[in-house]
LOVODO-529398 format. One line per 3 residues: number of its first residue (from 1); their letters; for each residue x negated, y, z of N, C-alpha, C, O. Coordinates in pm, whole numbers, plus 50000, padded with zeros to 5 digits. Each point is the difference from the previous one (the first is absolute). Layout:
LOVODO-529398
NUM	A	X Y Z X Y Z X Y Z X Y Z ~ ... $
END
This chain:
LOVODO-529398
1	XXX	53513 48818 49289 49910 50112 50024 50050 50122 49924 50043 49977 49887 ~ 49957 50138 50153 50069 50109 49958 49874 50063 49925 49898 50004 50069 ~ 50092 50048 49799 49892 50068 49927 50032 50150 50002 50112 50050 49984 $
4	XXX	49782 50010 50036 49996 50149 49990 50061 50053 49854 50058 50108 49999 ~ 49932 49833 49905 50037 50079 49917 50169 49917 49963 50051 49997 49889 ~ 49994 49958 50206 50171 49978 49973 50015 50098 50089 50072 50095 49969 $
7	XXX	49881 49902 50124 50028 50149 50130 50029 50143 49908 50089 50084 50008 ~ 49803 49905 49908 50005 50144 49927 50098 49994 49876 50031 50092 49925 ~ 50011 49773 50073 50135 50050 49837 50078 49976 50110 50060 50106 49981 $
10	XXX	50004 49842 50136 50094 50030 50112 49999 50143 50030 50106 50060 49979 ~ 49804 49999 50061 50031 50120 50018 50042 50103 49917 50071 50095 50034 ~ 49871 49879 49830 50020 50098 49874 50170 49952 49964 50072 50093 49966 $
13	XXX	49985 49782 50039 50120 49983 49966 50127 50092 50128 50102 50064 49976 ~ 49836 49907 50140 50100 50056 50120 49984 50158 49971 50088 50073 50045 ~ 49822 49975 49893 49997 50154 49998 50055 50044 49843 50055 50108 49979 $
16	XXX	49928 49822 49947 50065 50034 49842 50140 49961 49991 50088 50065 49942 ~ 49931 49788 50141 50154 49971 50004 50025 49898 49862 50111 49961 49963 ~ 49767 50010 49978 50037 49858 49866 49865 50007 49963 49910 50084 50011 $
19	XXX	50106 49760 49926 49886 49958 49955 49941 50082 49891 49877 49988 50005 ~ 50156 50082 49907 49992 50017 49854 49945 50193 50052 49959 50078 49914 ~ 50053 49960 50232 49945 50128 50001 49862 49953 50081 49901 50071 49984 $
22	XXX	50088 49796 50113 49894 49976 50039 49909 49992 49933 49894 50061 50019 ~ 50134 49840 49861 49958 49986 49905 49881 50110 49921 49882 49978 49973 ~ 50195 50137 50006 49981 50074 49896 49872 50090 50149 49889 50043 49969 $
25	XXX	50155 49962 50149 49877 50068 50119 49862 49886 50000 49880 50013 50028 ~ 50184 49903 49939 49831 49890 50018 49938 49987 49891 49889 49947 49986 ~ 50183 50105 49924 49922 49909 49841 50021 49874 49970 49919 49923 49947 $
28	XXX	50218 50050 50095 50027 49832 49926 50107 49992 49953 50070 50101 49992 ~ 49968 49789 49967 50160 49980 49930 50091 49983 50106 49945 49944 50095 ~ 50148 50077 49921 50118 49951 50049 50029 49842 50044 50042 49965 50110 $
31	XXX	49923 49942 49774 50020 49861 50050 49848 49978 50077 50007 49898 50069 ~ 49873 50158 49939 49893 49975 50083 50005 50028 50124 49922 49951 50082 ~ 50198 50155 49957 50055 50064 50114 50095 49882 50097 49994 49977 50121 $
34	XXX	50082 49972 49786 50129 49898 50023 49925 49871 50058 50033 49960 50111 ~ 49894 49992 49835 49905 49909 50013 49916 50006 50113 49981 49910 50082 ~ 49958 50239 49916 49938 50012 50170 50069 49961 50096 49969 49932 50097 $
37	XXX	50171 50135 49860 50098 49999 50141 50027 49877 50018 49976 49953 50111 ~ 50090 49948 49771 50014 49869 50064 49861 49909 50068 50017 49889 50052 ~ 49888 50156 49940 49843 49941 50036 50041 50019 50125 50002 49895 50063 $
40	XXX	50052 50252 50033 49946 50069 50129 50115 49878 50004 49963 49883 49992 ~ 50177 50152 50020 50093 49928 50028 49950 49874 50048 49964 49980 50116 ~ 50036 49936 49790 49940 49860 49998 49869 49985 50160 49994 49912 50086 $
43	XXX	49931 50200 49896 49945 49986 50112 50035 50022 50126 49942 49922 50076 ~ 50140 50163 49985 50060 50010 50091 50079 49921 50026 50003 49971 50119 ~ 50079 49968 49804 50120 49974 50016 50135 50007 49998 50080 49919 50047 $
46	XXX	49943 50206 49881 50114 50100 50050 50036 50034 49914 49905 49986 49922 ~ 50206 50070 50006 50031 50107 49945 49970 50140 50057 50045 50041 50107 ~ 49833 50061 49770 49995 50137 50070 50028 50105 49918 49952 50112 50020 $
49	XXX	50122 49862 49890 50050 50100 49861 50169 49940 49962 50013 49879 49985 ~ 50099 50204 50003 50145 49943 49957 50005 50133 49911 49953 50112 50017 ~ 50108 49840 49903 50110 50102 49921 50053 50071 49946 50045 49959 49893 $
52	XXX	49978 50170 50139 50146 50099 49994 50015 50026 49953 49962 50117 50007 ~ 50107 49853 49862 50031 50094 49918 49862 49971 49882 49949 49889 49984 ~ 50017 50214 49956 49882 50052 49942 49864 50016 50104 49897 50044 49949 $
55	XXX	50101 49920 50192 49904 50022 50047 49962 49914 50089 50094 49937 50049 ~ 49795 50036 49992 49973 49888 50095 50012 50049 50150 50001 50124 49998 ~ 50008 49832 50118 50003 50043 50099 49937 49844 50066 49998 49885 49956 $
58	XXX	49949 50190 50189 49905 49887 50105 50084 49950 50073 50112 50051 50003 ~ 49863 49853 50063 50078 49928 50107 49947 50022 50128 49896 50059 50030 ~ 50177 49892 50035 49917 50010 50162 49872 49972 49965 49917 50090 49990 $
61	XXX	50054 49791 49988 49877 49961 49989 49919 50113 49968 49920 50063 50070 ~ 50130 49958 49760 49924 50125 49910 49947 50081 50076 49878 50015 50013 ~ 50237 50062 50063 49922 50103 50017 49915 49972 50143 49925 50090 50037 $
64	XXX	50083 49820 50021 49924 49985 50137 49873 49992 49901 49922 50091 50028 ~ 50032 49830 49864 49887 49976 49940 49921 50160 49958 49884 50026 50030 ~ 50195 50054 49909 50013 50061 49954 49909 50120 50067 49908 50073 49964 $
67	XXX	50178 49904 50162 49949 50094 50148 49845 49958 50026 49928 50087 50051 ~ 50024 49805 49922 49867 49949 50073 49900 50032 49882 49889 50052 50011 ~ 50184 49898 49858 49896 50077 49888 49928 50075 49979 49885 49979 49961 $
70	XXX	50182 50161 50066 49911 50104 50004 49844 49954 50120 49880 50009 49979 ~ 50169 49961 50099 49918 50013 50116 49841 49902 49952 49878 50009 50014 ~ 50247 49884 49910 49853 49881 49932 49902 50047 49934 49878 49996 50009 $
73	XXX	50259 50087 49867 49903 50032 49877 49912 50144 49994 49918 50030 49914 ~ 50128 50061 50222 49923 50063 50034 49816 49939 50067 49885 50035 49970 ~ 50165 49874 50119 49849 49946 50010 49966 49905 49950 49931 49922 50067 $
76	XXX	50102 50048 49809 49909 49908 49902 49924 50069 49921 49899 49961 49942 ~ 50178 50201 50054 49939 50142 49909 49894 50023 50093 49896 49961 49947 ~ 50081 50086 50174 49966 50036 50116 49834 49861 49985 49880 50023 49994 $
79	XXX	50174 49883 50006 49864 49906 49962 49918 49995 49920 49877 49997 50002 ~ 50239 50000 49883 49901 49979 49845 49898 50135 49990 49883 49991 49961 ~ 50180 50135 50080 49933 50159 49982 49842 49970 50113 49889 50025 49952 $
82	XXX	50121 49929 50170 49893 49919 50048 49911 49929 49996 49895 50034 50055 ~ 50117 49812 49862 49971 49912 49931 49931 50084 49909 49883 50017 50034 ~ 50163 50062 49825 49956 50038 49907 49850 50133 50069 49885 50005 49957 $
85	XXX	50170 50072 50144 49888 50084 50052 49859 49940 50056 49891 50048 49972 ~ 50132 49824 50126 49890 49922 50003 49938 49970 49819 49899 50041 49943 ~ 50199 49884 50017 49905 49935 49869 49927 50105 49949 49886 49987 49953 $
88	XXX	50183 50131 50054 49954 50136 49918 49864 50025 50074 49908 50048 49933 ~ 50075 49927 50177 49884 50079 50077 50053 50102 50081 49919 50057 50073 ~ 50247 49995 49931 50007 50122 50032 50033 50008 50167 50020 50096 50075 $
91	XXX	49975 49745 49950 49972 49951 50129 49965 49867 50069 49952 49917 49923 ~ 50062 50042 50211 49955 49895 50012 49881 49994 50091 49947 50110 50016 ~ 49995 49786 50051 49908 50003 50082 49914 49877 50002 50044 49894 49957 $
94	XXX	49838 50115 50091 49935 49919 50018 49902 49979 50116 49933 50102 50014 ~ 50032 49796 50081 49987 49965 50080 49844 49964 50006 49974 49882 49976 ~ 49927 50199 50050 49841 49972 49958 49905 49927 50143 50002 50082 50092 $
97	XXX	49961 49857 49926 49908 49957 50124 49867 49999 49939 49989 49924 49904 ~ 49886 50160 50136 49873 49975 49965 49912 49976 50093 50051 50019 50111 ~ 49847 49949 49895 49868 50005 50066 49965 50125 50047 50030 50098 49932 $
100	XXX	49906 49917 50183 50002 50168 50004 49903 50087 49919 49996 50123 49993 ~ 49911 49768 49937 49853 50089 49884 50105 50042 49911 50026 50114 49962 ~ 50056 49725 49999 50030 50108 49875 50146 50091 50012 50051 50043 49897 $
103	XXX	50008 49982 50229 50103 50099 50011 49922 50118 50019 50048 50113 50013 ~ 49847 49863 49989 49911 50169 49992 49936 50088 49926 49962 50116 50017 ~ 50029 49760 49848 49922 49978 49899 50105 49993 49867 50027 50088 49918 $
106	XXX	50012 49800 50091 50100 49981 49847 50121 50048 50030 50032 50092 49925 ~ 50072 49872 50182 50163 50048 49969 49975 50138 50036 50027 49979 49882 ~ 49951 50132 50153 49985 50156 50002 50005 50048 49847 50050 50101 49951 $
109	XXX	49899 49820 50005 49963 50044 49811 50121 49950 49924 50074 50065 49926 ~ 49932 49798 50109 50145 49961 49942 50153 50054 49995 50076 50032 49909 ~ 49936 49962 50301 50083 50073 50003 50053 50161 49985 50108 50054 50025 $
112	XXX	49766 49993 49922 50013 50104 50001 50023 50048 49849 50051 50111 49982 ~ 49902 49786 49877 50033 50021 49876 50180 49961 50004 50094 50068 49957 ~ 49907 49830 50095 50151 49907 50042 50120 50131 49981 50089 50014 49916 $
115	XXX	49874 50065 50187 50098 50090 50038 49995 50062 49900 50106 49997 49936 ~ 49787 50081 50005 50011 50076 49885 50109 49978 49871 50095 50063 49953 ~ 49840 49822 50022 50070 49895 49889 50154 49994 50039 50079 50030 49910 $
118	XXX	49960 49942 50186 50144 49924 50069 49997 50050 50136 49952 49945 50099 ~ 50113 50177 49891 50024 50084 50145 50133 49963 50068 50057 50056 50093 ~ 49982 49822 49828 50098 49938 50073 49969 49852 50080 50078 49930 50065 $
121	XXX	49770 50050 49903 50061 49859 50083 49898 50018 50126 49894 50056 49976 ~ 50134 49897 50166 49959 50029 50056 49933 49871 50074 50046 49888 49975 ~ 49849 50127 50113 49927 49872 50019 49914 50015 50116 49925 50096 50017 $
124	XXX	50089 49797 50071 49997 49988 50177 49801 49910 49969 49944 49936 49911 ~ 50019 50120 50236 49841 49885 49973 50006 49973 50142 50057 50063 50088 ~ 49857 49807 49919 50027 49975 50110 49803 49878 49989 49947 49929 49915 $
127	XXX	50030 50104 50183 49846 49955 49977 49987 49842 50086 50026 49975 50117 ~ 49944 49969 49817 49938 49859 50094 49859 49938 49867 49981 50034 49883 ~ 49952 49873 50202 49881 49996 49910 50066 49788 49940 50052 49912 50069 $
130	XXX	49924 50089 49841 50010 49855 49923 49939 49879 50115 49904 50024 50075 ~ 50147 49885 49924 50172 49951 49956 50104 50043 50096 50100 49929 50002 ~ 49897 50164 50071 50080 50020 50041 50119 50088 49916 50122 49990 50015 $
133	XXX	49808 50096 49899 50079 50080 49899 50027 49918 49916 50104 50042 49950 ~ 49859 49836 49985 50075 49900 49908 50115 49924 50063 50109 50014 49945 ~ 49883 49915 50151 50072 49959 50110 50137 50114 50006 50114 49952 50003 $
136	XXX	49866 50203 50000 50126 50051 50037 50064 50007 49828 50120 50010 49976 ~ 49768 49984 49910 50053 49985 49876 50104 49894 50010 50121 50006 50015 ~ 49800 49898 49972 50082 49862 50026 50189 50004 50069 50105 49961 49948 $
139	XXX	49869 50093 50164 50098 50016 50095 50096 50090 49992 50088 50024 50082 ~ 49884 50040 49782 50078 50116 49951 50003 50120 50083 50103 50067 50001 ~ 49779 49972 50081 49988 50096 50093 49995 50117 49908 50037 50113 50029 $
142	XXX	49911 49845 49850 49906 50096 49905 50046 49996 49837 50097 49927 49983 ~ 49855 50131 49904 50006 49981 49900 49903 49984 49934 49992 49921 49906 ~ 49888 50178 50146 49848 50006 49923 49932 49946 50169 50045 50031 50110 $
145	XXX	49851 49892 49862 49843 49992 50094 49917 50061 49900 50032 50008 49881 ~ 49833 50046 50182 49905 50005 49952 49916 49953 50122 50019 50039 50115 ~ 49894 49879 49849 49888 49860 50012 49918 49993 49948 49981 50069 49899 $
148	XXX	49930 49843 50148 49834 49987 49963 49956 49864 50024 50056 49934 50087 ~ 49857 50022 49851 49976 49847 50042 49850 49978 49922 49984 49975 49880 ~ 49913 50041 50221 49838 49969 49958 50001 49881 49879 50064 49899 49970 $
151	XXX	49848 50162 49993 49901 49892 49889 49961 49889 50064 49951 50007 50112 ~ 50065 49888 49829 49977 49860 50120 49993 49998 50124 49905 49960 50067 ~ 50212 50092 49976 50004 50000 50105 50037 49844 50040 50044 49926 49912 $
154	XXX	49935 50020 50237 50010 49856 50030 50161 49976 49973 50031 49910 49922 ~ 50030 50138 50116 50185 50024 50000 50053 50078 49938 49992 50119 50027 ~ 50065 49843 49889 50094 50093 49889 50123 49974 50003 50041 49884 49997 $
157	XXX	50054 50240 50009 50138 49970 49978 50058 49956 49933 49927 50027 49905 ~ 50178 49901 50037 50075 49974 49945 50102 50094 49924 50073 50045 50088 ~ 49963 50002 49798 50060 50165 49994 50062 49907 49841 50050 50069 49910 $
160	XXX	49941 49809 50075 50061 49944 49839 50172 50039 50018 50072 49994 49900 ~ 49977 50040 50217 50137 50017 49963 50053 50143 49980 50118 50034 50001 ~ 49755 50060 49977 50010 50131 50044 49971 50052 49826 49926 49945 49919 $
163	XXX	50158 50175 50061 49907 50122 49902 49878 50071 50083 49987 50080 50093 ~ 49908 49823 49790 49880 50105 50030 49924 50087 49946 49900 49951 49946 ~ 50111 50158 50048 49935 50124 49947 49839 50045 50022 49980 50086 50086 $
166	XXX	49901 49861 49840 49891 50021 50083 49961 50200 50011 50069 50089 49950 ~ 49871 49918 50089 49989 50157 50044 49849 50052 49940 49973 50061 49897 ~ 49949 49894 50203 49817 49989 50021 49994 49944 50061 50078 49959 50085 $
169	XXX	49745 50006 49867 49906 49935 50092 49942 50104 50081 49934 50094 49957 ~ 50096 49881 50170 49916 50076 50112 49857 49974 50043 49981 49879 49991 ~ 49934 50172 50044 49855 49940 50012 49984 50031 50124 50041 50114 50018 $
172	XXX	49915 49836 50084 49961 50035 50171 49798 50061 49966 49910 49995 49916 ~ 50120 50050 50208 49840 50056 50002 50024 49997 50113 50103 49985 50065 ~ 49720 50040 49972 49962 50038 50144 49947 50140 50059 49911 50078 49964 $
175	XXX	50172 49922 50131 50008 50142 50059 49871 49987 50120 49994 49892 50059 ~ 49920 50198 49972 49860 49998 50042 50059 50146 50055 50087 50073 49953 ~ 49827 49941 50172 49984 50096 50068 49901 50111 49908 49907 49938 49948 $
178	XXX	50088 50207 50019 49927 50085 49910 49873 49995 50035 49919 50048 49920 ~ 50041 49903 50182 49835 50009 50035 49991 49843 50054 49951 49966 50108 ~ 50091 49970 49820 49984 49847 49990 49861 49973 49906 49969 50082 49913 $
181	XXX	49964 49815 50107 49887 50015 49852 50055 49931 49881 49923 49955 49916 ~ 50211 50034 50071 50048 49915 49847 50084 50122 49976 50055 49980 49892 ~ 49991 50158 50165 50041 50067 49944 50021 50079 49846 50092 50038 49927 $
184	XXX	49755 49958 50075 49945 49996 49867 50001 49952 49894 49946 50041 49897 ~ 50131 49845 50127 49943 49863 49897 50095 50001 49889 50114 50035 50031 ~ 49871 49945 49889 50060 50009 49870 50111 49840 50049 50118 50005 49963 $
187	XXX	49839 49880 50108 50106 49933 49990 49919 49895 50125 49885 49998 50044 ~ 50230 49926 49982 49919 49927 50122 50072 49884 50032 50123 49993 49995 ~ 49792 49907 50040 50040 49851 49985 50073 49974 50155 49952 50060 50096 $
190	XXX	50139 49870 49920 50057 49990 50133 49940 49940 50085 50019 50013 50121 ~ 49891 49903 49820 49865 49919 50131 49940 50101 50054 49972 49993 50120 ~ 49989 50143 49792 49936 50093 50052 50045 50080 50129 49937 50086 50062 $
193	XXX	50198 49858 49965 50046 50058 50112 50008 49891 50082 50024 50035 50116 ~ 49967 49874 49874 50003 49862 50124 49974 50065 50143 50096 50002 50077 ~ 49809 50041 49957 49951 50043 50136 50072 50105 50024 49976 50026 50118 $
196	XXX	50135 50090 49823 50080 50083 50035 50111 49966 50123 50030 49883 50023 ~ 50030 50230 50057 50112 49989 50056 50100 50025 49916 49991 50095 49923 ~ 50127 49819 50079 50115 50041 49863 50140 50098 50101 50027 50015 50119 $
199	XXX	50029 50030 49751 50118 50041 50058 50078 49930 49859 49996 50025 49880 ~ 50067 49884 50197 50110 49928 49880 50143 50056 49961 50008 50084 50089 ~ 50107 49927 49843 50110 50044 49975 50137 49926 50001 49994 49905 50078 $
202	XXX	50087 50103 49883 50115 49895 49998 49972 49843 49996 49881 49968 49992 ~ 50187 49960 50011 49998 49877 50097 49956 49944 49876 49901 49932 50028 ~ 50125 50061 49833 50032 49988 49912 49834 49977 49925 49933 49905 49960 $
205	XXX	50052 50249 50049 49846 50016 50000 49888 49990 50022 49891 50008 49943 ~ 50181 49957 50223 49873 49958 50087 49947 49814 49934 49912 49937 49941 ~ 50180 50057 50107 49998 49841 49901 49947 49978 49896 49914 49912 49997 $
208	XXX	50122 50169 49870 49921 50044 49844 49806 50025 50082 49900 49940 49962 ~ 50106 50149 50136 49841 50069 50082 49913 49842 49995 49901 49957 49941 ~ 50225 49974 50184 49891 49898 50012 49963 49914 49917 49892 49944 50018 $
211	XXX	50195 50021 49863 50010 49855 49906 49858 50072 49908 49916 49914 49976 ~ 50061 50178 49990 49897 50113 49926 49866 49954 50109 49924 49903 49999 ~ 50085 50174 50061 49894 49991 50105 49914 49824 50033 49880 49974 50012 $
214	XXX	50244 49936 49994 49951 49913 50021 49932 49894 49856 49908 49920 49984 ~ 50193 50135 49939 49921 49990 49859 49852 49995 49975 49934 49912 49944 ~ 50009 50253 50136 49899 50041 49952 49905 49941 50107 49883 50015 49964 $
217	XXX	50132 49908 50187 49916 49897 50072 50059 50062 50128 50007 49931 50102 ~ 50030 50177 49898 50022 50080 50161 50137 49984 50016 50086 49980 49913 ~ 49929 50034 50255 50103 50012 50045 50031 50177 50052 49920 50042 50085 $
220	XXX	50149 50021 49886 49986 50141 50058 50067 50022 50118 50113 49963 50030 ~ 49770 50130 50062 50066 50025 50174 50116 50104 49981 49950 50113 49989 ~ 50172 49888 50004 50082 50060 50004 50034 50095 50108 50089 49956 50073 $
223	XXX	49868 50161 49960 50006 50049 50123 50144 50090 50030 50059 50009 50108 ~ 49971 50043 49783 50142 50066 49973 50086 49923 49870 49962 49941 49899 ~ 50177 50092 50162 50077 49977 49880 50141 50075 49977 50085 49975 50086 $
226	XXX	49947 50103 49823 50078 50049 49989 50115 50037 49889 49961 49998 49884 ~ 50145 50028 50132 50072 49949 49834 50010 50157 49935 50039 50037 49889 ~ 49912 50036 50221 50006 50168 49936 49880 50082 49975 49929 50063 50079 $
229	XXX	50064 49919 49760 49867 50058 49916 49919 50100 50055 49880 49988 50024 ~ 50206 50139 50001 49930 50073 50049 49918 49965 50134 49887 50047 50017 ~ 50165 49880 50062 49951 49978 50112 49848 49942 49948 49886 50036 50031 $
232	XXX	50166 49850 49868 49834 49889 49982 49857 50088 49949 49881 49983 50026 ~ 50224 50165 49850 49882 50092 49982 49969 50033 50066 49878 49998 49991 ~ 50169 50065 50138 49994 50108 50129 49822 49903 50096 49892 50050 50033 $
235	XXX	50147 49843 49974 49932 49883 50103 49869 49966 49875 49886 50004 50047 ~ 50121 49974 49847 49902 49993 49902 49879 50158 50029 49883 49989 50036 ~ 50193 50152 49933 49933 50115 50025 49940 50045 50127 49900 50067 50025 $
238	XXX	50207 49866 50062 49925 50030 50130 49905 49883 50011 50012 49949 50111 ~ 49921 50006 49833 49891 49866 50025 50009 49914 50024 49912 49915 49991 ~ 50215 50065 50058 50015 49837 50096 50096 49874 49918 50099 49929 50017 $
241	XXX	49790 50102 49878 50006 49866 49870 50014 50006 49882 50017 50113 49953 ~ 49983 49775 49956 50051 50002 49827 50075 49893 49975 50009 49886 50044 ~ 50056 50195 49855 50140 49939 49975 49992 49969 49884 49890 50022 49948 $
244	XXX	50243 49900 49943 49979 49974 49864 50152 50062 50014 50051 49985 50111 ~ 50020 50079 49796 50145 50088 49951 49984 49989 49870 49901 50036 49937 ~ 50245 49891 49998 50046 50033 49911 49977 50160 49891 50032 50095 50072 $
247	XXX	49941 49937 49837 49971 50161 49964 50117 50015 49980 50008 50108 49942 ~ 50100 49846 50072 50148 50103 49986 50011 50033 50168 50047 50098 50058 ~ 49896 49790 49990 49995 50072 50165 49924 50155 50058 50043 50105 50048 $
250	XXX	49842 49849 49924 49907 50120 49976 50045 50141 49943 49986 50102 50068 ~ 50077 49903 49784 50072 50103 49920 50146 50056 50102 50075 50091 49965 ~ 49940 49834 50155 50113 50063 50063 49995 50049 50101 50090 50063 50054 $
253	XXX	49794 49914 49991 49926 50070 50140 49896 50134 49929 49976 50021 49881 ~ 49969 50069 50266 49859 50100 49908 49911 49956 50088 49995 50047 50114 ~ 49925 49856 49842 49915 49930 50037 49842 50143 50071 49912 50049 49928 $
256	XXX	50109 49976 50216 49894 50046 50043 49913 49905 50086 50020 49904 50074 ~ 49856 50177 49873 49872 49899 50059 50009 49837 49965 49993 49902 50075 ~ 50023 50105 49815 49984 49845 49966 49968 50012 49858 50053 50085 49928 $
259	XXX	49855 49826 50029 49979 49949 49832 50055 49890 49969 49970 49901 50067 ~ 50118 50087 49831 50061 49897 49887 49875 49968 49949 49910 50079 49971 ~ 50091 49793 50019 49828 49914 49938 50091 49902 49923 50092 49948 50064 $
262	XXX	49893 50023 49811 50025 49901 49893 49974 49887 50058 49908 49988 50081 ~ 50193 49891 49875 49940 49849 50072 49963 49934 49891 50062 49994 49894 ~ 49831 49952 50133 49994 49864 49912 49929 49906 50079 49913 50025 50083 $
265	XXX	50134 49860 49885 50133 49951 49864 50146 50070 50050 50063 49983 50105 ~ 49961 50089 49797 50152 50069 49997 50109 49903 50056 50030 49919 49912 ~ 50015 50069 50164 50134 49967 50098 50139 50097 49955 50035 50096 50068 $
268	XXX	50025 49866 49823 50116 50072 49956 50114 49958 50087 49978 49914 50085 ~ 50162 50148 49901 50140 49977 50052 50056 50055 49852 49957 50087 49924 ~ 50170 49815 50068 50099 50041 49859 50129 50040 50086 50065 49931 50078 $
271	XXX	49951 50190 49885 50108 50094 50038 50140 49953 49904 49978 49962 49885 ~ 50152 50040 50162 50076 49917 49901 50166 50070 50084 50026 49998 50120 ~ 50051 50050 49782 50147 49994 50023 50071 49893 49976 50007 49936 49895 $
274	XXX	50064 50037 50242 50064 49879 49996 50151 50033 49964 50027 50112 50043 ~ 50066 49835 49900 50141 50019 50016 50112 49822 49965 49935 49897 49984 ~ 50166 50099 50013 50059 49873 49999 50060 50022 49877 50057 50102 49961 $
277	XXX	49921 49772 49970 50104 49994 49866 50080 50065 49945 50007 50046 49886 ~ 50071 49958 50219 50156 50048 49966 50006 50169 50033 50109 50058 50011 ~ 49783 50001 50002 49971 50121 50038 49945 50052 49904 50049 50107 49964 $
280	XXX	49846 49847 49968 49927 50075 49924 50065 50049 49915 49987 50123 49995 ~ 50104 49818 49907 50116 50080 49899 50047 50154 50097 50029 50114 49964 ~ 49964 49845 50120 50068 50185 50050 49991 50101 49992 49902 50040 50062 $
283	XXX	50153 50038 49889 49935 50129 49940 49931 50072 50088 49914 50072 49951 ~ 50101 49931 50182 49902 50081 50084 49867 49945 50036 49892 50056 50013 ~ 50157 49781 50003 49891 49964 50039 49888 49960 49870 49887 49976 50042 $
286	XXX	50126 50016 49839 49955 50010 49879 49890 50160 50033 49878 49996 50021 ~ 50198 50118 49977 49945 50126 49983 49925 49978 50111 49888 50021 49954 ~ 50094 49944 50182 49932 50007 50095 49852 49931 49986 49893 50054 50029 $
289	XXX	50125 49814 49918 49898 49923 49952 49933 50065 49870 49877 49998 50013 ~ 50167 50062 49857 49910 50080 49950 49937 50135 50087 49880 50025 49991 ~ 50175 50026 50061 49937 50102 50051 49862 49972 50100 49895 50064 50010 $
292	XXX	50158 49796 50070 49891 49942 50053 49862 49984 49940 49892 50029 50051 ~ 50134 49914 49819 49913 49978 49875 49887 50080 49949 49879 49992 49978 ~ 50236 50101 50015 49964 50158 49960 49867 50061 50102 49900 50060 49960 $
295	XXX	50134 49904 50177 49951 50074 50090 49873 49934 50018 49898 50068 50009 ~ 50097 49808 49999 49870 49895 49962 49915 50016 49874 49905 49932 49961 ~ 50152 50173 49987 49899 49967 49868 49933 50168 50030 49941 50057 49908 $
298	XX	50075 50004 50215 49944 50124 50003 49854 50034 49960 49945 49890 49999 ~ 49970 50197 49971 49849 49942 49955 49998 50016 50168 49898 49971 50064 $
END
């Protein structure tokens, strides 16, 4: 195997013409020079240094080596200056998939301190809702998920092989038409809506709707369902039902003609950055996940 740094006392000897001036260009002795050379030698195979006189000169070999050197030890320079700019922060990227509450809600804040901080690293989002965004973690589609996974919920993921970063607890409420008679209410029990028409949300949710619902003795008539918030506020205000939304959902829409009503018993979701082992050391993806942090702890 040929080492970069015999490349570089090869080259310093073919341009000084003896060991003892290479020497004196690298900062070493003369016999540490001699010694390199018989190392490269030995590895190639070949003789690539003879002679003349007082001065060394290359051989075929030499200088064919000689010729490709530059080109090596130019992009091993060309890497390391790379290498070192990622570690630095001064570049680098990262690969984000969120939920769409909280790409509306938390990464805007993040990514937007991110850049401030490190206007070099740059970073792609790409939205799918859990597990499908763990799944592209997994699959290396991604570097960061951000995910959610209810409070006893019946099915819980599995995430023990993952870095997990918790974020917040999200709290759902119920969204009531403004001239509903629980509009008012300081907080409202979900039986209290049993006899409602619902408008349910992601597949995900809807599921979280019914396991709740059926909890509380009812089954709910689902008359709409839709995975886009605004739409479920839109169908909530115009009258034709009540819904339960996440409040990072809510905080990303402008909720007209509808009241947010407190639930109880409180039905939380734990908001959580996911990343893989061997990732989290990364310097971008490190800064990305505090900033995440950061952005979760907003009042």
């Amino acid at each position: 195997m040929i080492e970069a740094r015999h490349l570089r006392v090869l080259r310093a000897v073919a341009t000084t013409g003896s060991f003892s001036a290479a020497g004196r260009e690298l900062g070493c002795t003369q016999p540490a020079v001699s010694q390199q050379m018989k190392a490269l030698e030995t590895s190639v195979g070949t003789p690539l240094l003879v002679r003349a006189g007082r001065e060394m000169r290359l051989t075929q070999a030499g200088e064919a080596l000689v010729r490709h050197a530059s080109g090596i030890l130019a992009g091993l320079t060309a890497a390391e200056e790379e290498v070192a700019a990622i570690a630095g922060l001064r570049a680098g990227r990262v690969r984000l998939v969120s939920f769409p509450s909280g790409s509306s809600t938390l990464v805007p804040a993040a990514l937007a301190a991110l850049r401030a901080a490190h206007p070099g690293t740059r970073v792609s989002l790409e939205e799918a809702e859990p597990p499908r965004s763990v799944e592209l973690l997994r699959e290396g589609d991604c570097d960061l998920a951000l995910a959610f996974r209810y409070e006893g919920a019946a099915t819980a993921e599995d995430w023990d092989d993952l870095v997990v970063r918790p974020l917040l607890t999200d709290r759902l409420v119920a969204l009531v038409p403004e001239r509903h008679p629980l509009a008012r209410a300081e907080s409202v029990a979900i039986g209290e809506l049993a006899g409602e028409p619902w408008i349910a949300g992601c597949p995900r949710c809807r599921g979280q709707l019914v396991q709740v619902c059926e909890g509380a003795g009812f089954t709910p008539r689902i008359d709409f369902a839709t995975d886009d918030y605004p739409a479920v506020v839109g169908l909530v205000g115009a009258g034709l039902g009540v819904a339960v939304l996440p409040q990072l959902a809510v905080e990303s829409v402008r909720p007209r003609g509808v009241r947010a009503v407190r639930l109880e018993p409180a039905v939380r979701r734990k908001i959580v950055a996911l990343t893989l082992p061997d990732l989290a050391p990364v310097p971008t993806v490190a800064a990305t996940l505090e900033q995440l942090a950061r952005a979760a702890r907003r009042p």
